[in-house]
C-alpha positions in Angstrom: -7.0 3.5 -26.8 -7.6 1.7 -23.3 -3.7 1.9 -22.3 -3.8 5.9 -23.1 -7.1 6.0 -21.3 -5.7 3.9 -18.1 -2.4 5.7 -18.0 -5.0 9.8 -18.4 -7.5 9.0 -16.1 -5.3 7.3 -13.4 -2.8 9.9 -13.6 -5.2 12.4 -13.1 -7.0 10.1 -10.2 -3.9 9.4 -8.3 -2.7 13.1 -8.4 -5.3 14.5 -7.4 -6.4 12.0 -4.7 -2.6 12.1 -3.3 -2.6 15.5 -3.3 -5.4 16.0 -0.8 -4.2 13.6 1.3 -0.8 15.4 1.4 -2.7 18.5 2.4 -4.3 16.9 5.3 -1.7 14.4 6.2 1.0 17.0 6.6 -1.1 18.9 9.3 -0.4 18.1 12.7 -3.7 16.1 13.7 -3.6 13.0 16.1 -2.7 9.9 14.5 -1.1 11.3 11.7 1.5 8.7 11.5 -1.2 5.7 11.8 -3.0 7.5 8.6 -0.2 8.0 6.5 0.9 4.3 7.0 -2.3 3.1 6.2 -3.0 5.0 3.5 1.1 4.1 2.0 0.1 0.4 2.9 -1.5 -0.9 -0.5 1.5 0.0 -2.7 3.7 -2.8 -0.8 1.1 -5.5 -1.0 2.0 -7.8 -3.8 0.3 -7.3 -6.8 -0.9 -10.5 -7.2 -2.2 -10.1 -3.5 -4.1 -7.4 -4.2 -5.3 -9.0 -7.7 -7.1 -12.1 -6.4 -7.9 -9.9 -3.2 -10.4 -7.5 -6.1 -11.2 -10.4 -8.3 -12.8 -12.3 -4.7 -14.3 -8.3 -4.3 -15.6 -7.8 -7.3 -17.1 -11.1 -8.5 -20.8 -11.7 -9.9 -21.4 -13.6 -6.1 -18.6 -11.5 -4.9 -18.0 -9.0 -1.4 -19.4 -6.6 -3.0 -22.6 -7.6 -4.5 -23.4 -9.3 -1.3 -23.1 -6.3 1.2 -25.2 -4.4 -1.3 -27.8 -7.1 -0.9 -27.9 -7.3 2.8 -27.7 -3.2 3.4 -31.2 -3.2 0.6 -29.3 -1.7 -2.2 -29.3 -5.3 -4.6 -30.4 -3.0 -7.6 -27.1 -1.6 -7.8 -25.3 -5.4 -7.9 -23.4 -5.6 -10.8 -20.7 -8.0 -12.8 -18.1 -6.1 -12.1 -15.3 -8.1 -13.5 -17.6 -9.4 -16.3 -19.3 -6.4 -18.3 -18.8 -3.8 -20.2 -16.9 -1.0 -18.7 -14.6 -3.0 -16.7 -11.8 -0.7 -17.0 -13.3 1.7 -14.5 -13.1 -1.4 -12.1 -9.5 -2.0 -12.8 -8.7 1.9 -12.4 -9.8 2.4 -9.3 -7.7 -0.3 -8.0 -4.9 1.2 -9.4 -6.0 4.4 -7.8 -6.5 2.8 -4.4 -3.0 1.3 -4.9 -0.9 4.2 -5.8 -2.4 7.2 -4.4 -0.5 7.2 -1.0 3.2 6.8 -2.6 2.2 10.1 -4.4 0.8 11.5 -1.0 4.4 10.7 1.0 5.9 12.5 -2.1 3.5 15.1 -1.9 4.4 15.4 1.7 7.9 15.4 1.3 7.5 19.0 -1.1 5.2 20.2 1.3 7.5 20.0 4.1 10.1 22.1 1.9 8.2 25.2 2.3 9.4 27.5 4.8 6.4 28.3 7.1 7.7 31.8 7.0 5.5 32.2 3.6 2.7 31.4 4.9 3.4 33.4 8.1 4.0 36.3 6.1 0.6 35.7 3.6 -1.6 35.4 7.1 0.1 38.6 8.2 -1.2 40.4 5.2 -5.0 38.5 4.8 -4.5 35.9 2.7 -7.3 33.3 3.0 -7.0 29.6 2.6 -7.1 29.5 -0.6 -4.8 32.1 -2.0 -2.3 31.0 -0.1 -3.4 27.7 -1.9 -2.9 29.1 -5.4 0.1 31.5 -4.6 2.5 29.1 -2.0 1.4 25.7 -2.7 0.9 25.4 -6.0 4.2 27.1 -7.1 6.9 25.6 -5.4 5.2 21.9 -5.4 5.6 22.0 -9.1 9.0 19.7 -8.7 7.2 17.3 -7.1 4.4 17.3 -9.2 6.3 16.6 -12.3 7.8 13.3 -10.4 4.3 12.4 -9.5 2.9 13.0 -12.6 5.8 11.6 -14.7 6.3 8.1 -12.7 2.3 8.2 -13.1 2.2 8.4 -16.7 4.8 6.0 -17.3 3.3 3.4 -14.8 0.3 3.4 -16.9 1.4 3.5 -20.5 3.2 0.0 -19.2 0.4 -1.3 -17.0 0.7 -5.3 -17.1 0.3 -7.1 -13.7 -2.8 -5.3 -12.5 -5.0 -6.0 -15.4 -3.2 -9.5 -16.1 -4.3 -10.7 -13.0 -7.6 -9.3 -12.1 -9.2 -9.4 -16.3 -6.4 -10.9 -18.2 -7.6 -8.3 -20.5 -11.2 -9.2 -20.6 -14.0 -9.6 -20.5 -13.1 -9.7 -24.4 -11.1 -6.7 -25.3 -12.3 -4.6 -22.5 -9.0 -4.4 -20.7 -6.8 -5.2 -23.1 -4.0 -2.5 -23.2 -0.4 -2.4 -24.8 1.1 -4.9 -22.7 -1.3 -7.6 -22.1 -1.4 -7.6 -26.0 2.4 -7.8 -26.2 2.4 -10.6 -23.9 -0.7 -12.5 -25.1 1.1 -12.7 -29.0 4.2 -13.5 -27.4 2.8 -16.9 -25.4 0.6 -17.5 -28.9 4.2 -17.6 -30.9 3.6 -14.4 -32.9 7.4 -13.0 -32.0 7.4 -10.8 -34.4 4.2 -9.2 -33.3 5.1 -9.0 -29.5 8.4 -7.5 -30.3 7.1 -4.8 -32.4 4.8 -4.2 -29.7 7.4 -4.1 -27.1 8.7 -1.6 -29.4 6.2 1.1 -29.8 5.6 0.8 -25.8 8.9 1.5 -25.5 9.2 4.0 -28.0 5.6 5.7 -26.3 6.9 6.0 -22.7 10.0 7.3 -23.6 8.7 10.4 -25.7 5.5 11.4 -23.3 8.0 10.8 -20.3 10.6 13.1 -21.4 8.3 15.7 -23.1 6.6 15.9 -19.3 10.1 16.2 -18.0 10.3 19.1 -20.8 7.1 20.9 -19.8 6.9 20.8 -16.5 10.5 21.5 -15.2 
């Protein structure tokens, strides 16, 4: 249940966040090329980096929790790492990490579509957001299979992120597919890892290609 709920919600929060930022990003504003590369930036950070980086974040006595103690806002302080519910912690990591290499692919089928579309649907009144539904939309569907298809199967195997910020804690909070793979495997329970190694597989593989199917 938590790996299928990692791999929905992030999917959804990386698509949708590296969407937006396509839109704006592909404008011509100044210091467009300082934005993109900080916004790209977090998904060539080592994992591990950006592991122990969260867990110093998000501790009991952690960033966090202090700035909301010296700005007045203490009530909302919180174990972020250490109650229930830590999953939406560890999501929004992810989210943070992966939502600008969605954005530069975002970009890329953005910059495919002749201007002369959009040229022609100002010509005839199209607002904003027609041209949203009828132009955009339509022809970014190639990259949005890639985006949501790389997303999926990035989550379905999620490993590093949650073994390094939770371990899959606190208790079985976190605990998705792979952790549990990898947690029976260092216990000696081959058997166990391998057949879990095994329906991961076996998981990825169908929802990957029935996206492939669906949204080509």
């Amino acid at each position: 249940g938590n790996t299928f709920l990692f791999a929905l919600i992030t999917t959804i929060l990386k698509t949708g966040i590296g969407f937006l930022l396509a839109l704006a990003m592909v404008k011509k504003i100044p210091g467009r090329g300082i934005m993109r590369t900080i916004y790209y930036a977090p998904c060539v950070i080592s994992i591990t980096v950006v592991g122990v980086l969260f867990k110093a974040i998000l501790a009991n006595k952690g960033l966090l929790n202090n700035v909301l103690q010296i700005i007045g806002l203490g009530g909302l302080a919180n174990d972020w790492l250490g109650s229930y519910g830590t999953m939406g912690s560890v999501i929004l990591v992810e989210t943070w990490m992966w939502a600008g290499f969605n954005m530069f692919i975002f970009i890329s089928g953005l910059q495919a579509i002749p201007e002369d579309y959009y040229e022609s649907a100002t010509l005839e009144g199209a607002s904003a957001f027609e041209k949203l539904k009828n132009i955009t939309l339509p022809l970014i569907v190639p990259s949005m299979t890639v985006v949501v298809t790389l997303s999926i199967a990035g989550g379905l195997k999620v490993f590093d992120i949650i073994y390094v910020i939770t371990n899959g804690g606190p208790g079985f909070d976190t605990q998705v597919l792979a952790t549990y793979t990898y947690q029976s495997f260092s216990l000696g329970f081959l058997g166990e890892s391998s057949a879990g190694s095994i329906i991961l597989a076996i998981i990825v593989v169908i929802i990957s290609f029935t996206m492939n199917h669906y949204l080509t």
